[in-house]
Each structure stands twice: as C-alpha cells, then as structure tokens.
C-alpha positions as CSV (number, residue, x, y, z in Angstrom):
1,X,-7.5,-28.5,23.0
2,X,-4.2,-30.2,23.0
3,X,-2.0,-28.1,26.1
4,X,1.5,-28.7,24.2
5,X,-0.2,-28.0,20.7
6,X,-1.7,-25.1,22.3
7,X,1.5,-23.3,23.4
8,X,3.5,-24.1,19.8
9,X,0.3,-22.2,18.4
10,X,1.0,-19.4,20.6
11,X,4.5,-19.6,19.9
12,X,3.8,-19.6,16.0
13,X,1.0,-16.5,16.4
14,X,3.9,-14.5,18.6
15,X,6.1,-15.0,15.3
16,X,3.2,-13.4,13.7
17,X,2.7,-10.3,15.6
18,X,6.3,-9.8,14.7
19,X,7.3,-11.1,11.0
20,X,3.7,-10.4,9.1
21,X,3.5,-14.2,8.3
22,X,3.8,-18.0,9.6
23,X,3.0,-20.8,8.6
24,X,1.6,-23.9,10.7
25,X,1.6,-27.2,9.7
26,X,-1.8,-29.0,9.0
27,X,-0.9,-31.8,11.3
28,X,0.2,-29.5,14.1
29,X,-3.7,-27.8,13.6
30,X,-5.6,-30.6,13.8
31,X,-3.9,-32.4,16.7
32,X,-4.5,-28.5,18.0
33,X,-8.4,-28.8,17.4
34,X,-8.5,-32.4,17.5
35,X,-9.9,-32.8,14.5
36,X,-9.4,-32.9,10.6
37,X,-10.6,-30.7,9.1
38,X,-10.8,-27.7,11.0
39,X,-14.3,-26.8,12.2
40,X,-15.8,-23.1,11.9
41,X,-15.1,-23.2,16.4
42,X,-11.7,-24.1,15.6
43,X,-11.3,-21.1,13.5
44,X,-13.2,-19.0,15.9
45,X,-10.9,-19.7,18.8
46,X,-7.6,-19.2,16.3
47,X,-8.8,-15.7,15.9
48,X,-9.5,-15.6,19.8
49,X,-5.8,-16.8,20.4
50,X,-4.5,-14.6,17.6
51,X,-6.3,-11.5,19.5
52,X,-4.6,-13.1,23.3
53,X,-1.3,-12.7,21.7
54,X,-1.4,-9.5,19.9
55,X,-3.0,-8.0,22.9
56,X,-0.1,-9.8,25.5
57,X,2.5,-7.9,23.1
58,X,1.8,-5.0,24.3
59,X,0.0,-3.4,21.1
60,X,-1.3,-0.1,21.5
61,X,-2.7,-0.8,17.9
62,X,-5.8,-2.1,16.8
63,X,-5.4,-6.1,16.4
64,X,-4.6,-6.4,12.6
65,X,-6.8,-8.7,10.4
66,X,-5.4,-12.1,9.5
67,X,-5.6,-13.6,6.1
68,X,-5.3,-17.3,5.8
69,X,-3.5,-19.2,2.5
70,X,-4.9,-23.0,2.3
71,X,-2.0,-24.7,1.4
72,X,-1.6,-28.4,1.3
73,X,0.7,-29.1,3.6
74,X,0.6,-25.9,6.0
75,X,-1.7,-22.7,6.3
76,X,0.0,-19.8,6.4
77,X,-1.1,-16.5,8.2
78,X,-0.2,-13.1,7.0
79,X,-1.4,-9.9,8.9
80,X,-2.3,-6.6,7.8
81,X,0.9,-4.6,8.1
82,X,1.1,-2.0,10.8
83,X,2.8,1.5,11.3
84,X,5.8,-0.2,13.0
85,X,6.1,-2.5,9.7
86,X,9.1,-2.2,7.0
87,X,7.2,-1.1,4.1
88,X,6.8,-4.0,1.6
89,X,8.8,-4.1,-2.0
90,X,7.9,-6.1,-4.7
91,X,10.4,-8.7,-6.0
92,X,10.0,-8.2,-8.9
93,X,10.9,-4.3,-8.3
94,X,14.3,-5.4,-7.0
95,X,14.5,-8.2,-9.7
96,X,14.4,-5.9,-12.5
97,X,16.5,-2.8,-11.2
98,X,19.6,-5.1,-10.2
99,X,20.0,-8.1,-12.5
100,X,20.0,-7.9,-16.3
101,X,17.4,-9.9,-18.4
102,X,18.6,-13.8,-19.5
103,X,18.3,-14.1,-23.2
C-alpha cells in the first residue's frame, strides 16, 4: 500500500467518524490498493482501517457499519448514525414547510 495514499485515507475515514459521509476519489483508491478495480482484500483492509480510526477516536461505541455508494467518479461512505449524531431531516421536509410550490 501506497504510505502517502494511506494517510489521505485515514484522513478521509477520520472525516467519516465525524460528518456520517465522505467521499474518495476512484483514483486516490486504486493508487491506495494499487490496483483498478478494487479487489475483495482491498475492501477487507478499508474496513480494517475504517475500524483503526474509529477505534483511535476514542469511541466508546460500537464501530458503526459503513455503506458504500459506487459512484463513477468517487465512492462515497456513509456510516450508520450514532447517539452523538444530529438527527437526520429530510429535504424535502424542510423543502415543503418553508418555500411555496412553483406553478
């Protein structure tokens, strides 16, 4: 693995045990792995990092599941939410209750 790859991962996974999401760049990945596409190993030791990093913030929860979004130009990463977590709001809940409808 890729040292300088390796800490921008662990900078990116720190972002998620805060904001619920991040995205990484493709390219960032497989220069991370070195290889395209990911292998099953690759995604193996993400989910070992991912557990590092929760762990090293000092968690005294369980380390949340992480779902992954294939997109073509990133995958993004969004956690489960925990207890410490704003609860989420749907857009469309503030959409509707604060603008009036375009005709």
């Amino acid at each position: 693995m890729n040292t300088a790859t390796t800490h921008e991962l662990r900078s990116a996974l720190r972002l998620l045990a805060n904001d619920i999401a991040v995205s990484v760049p493709w390219d960032a990945l497989h220069q991370w792995a070195g290889s395209n596409p990911l292998a099953v190993e690759h995604y193996a030791q993400l989910q070992g990092l991912w557990n590092e990093v929760w762990c090293e913030a000092n968690r005294a929860t369980p380390v949340p599941t992480v779902y992954l979004y294939h997109g073509p130009a990133k995958l993004t990463l969004v956690r489960d939410s925990t207890l410490d977590d704003p609860p989420a709001v749907a857009l469309q809940d503030l959409a509707c209750t604060s603008v009036p409808p375009m005709i």
